[in-house]
VEXDREN-2710 file (C-alpha; in Angstrom, 1 decimal):
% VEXDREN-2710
k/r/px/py/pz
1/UNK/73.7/110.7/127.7
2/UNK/72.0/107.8/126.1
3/UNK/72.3/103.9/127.7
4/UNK/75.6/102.1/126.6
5/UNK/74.5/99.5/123.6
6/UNK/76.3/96.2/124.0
7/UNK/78.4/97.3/120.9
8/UNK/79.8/100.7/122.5
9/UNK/80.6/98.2/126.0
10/UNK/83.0/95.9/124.0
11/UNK/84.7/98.9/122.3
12/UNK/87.5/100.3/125.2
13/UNK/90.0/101.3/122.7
14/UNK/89.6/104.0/121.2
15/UNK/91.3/107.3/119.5
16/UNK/93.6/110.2/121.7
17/UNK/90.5/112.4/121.3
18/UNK/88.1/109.5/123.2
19/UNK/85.5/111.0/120.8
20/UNK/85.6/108.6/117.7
21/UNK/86.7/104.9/118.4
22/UNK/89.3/104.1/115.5
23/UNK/89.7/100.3/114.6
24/UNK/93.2/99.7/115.2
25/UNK/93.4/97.4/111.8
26/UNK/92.3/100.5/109.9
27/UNK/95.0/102.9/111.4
28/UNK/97.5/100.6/111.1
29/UNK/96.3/99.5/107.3
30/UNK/96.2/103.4/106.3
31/UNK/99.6/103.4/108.1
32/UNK/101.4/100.8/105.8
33/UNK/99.5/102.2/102.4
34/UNK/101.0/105.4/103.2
35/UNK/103.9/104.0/103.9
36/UNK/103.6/102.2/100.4
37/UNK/102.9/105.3/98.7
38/UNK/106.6/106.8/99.8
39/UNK/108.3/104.1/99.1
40/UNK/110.8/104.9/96.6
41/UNK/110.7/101.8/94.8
42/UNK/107.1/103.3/93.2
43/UNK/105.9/99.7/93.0
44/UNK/101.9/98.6/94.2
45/UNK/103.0/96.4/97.4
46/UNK/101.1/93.2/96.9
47/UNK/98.5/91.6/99.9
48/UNK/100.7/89.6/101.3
49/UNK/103.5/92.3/102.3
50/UNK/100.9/94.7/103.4
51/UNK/99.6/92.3/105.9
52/UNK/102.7/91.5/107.3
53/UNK/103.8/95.2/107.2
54/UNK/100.6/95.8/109.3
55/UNK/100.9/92.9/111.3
56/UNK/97.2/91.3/110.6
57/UNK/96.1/88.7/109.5
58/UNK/94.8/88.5/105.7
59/UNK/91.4/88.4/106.7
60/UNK/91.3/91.4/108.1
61/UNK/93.2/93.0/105.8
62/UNK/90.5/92.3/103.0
63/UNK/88.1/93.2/106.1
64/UNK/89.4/96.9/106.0
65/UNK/90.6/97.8/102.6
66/UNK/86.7/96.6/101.5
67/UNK/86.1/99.4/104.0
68/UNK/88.8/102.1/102.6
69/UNK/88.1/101.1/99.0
70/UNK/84.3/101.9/100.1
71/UNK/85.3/105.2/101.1
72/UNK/87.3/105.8/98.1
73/UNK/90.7/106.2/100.0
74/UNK/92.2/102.7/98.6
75/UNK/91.9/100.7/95.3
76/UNK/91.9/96.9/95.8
77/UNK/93.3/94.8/93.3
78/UNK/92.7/91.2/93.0
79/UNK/93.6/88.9/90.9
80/UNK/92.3/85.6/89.6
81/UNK/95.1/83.5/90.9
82/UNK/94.3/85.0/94.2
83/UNK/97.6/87.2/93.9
84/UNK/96.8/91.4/94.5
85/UNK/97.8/94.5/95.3
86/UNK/96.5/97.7/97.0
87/UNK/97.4/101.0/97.1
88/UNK/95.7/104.8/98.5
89/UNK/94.1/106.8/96.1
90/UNK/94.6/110.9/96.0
91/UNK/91.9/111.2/98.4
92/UNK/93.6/108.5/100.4
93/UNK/97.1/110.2/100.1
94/UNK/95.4/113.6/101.5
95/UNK/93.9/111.9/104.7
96/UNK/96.8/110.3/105.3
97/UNK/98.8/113.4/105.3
98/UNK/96.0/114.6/107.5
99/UNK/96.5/112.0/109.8
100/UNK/100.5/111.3/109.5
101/UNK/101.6/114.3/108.7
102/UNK/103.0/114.9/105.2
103/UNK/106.7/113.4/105.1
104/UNK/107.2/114.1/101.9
105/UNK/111.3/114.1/100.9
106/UNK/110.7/115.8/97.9
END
């Protein structure tokens, strides 16, 4: 087993599994996008309501959906006013059912 680098010392959280440290911000930003996705409303919840659904602050919201949208599992919108919006794409809705389980009501 290789030395511990300074980065894997500062990590204790991580996943049930203890395999693959998950940043908490990212679960809990996949979390409230899904949660977005089923909400009956069917309306793109803006920034602002994510972050407080999530409970982080805004610049780590932008921190992880940069991340997500990377991976192609979000798409970011911002606008020029500063307003926007996120939401998962199809490949985001899949791992999220992978991850959540799939509460679809209908």
């Amino acid at each position: 087993m290789p030395a511990p680098t300074p980065a894997d010392e500062r990590e204790p959280m991580t996943s049930e599994t203890d395999a693959s440290p998950l940043d908490p911000a990212l679960v809990a930003t996949l979390a409230t996008l899904n949660e977005a996705a089923n909400d009956p409303a069917g309306k793109t919840w803006s920034l602002p309501k994510i972050a407080k659904r999530a409970q982080l602050p805004m610049s780590t919201l932008r921190r992880v959906l940069t991340q997500l949208d990377a991976a192609g599992l979000s798409a970011t919108t911002l606008n020029e006013d500063g307003t926007g919006s996120a939401a998962l794409t199809d490949e985001g809705r899949a791992v999220c059912a992978q991850l959540f389980g799939a509460n679809d009501a209908g």
